[in-house]
Structures are given as structure tokens and as C-alpha cells.
C-alpha positions as CSV (number, residue, x, y, z in Angstrom):
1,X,-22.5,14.5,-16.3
2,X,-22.9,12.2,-13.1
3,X,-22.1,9.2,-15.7
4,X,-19.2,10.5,-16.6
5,X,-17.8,11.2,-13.3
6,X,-18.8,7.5,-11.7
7,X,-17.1,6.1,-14.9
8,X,-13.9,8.1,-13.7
9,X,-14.5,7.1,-10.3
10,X,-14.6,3.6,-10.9
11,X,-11.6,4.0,-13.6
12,X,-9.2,5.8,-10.5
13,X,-10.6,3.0,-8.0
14,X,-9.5,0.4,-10.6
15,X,-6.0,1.8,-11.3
16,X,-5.5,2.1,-8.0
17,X,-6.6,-1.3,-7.3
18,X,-4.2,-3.1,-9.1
19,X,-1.3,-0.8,-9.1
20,X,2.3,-1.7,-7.8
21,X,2.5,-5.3,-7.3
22,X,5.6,-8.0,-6.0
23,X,3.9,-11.7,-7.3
24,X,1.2,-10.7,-8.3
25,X,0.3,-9.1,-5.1
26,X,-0.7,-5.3,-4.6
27,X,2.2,-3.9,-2.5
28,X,-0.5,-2.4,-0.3
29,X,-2.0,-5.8,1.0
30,X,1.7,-7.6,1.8
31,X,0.9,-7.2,5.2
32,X,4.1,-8.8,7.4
33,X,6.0,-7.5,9.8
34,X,9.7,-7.3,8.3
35,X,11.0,-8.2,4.4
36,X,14.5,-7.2,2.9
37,X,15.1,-5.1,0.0
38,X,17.6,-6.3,-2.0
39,X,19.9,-4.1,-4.6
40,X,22.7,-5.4,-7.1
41,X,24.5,-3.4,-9.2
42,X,27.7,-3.6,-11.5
43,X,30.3,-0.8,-10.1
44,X,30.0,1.9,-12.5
45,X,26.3,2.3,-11.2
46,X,24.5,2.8,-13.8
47,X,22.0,-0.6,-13.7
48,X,20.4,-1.2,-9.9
49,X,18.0,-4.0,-9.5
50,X,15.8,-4.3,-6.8
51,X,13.7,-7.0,-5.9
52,X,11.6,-7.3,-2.4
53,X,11.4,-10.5,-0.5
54,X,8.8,-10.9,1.8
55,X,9.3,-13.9,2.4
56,X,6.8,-15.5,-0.7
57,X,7.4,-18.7,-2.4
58,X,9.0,-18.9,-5.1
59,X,7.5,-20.6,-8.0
60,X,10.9,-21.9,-9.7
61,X,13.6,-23.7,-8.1
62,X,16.0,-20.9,-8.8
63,X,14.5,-17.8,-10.3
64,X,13.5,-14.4,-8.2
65,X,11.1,-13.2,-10.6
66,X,8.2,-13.3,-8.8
67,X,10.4,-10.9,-6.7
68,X,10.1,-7.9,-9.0
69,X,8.3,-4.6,-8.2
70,X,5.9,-4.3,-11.0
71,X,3.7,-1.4,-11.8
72,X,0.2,-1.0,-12.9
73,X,0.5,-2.8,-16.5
74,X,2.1,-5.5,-15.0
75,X,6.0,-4.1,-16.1
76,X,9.2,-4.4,-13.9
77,X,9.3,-0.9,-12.0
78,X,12.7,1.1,-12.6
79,X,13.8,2.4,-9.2
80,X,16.7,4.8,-9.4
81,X,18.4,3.3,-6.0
82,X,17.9,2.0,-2.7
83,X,17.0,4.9,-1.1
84,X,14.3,5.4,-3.7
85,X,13.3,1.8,-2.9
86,X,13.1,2.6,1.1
87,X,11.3,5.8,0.0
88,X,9.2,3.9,-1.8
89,X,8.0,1.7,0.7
90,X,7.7,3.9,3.3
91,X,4.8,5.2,2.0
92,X,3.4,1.7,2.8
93,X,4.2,2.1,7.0
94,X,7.4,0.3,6.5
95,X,10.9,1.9,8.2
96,X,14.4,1.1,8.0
97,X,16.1,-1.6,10.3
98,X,19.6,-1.8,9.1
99,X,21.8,-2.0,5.8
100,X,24.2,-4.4,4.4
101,X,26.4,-4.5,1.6
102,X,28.5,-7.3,-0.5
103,X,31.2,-7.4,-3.0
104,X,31.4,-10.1,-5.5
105,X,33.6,-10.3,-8.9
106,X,32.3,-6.7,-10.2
107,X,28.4,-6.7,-8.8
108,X,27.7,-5.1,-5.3
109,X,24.7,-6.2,-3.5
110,X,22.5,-4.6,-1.1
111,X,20.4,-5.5,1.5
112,X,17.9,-3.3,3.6
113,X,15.6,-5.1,6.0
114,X,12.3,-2.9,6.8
115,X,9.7,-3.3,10.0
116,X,6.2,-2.5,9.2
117,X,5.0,0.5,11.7
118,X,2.3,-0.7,14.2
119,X,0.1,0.6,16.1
């Protein structure tokens, strides 16, 4: 019995370890004091991207991959808007600043800048 609950232990601690990540890196351990969430859509709604930039590097001239919310498995998180998005990282001690939005052709974007909470 005491095997089979330090394999679970260790199973959670792993999970947990190396869940949501933006480039490879645990949301968790991006440790800065401000980064922008940023939110496109087409107008009727129905597809939202959002990608966080933290200021990281990006690997290709050109792409913002490495700007994707992934989950455990290593697979784009789905997040329903931008106010699931701020939600989201809230839970990592980081609050609203301000909001922007842009038209262009038939994509809105959105930009939310957060401040980490310190102490």
C-alpha cells in the first residue's frame, strides 16, 4: 500500500511539474514583472487565439509559436476568451493593467497587459 501511494505521489508531482507551459517553459516559473496577452479573433467569434508574450525570444524570424499556452501533453490550450485568459493567469499572482482593442480587415485583436503581484 505505501508503494502504491509514493508512486501516485510522484505521478501528481510529475503532472504537476510540467503542466501549462508558454516555450517550453512552466507558466509557473515565468517570473517577470509585466507581459501582454494577446487575443485575435474573426468577428463572428467563434475562433479566439491567445498567445502570451513575456517578452521571450522568438526562435523564427516571424512566427509566434513559441507563444502558445500549451498544456500538460505538450498541446495548444483552448481558452474560451480573454477574460478566461486573465482568469487564467491570475491564478499565477498576475492582475490586470489595462485593455486594448484593434480592427483590421475582419480579425479583431486584443491586448491585455498584466503586473505580477509583489510583495
Amino acid at each position: 500500500m505505501k508503494k502504491l501511494l509514493l508512486i501516485a505521489v510522484i505521478l501528481v508531482a510529475s503532472i504537476s511539474a510540467h503542466a501549462q507551459t508558454v516555450n517550453d517553459i512552466p507558466v509557473k516559473d515565468i517570473d517577470v514583472d509585466y507581459f501582454m496577452i494577446i487575443g485575435s479573433s474573426n468577428f463572428s467569434g467563434t475562433k479566439m487565439k491567445v498567445q502570451f508574450d513575456f517578452g521571450q525570444s522568438h526562435k523564427f524570424l516571424g512566427t509566434s509559436k513559441n507563444m502558445v499556452l500549451k498544456d500538460e501533453n505538450g498541446k495548444p490550450m483552448l481558452l474560451n476568451s480573454m477574460v478566461d485568459a486573465l482568469n487564467f493567469v491570475s491564478e499565477f499572482g498576475y492582475k490586470f493593467q489595462t485593455w486594448e482593442t484593434e480592427r483590421s480587415g475582419d480579425k479583431m485583436y486584443y491586448g491585455i497587459l498584466v503586473k505580477k503581484k509583489r510583495n
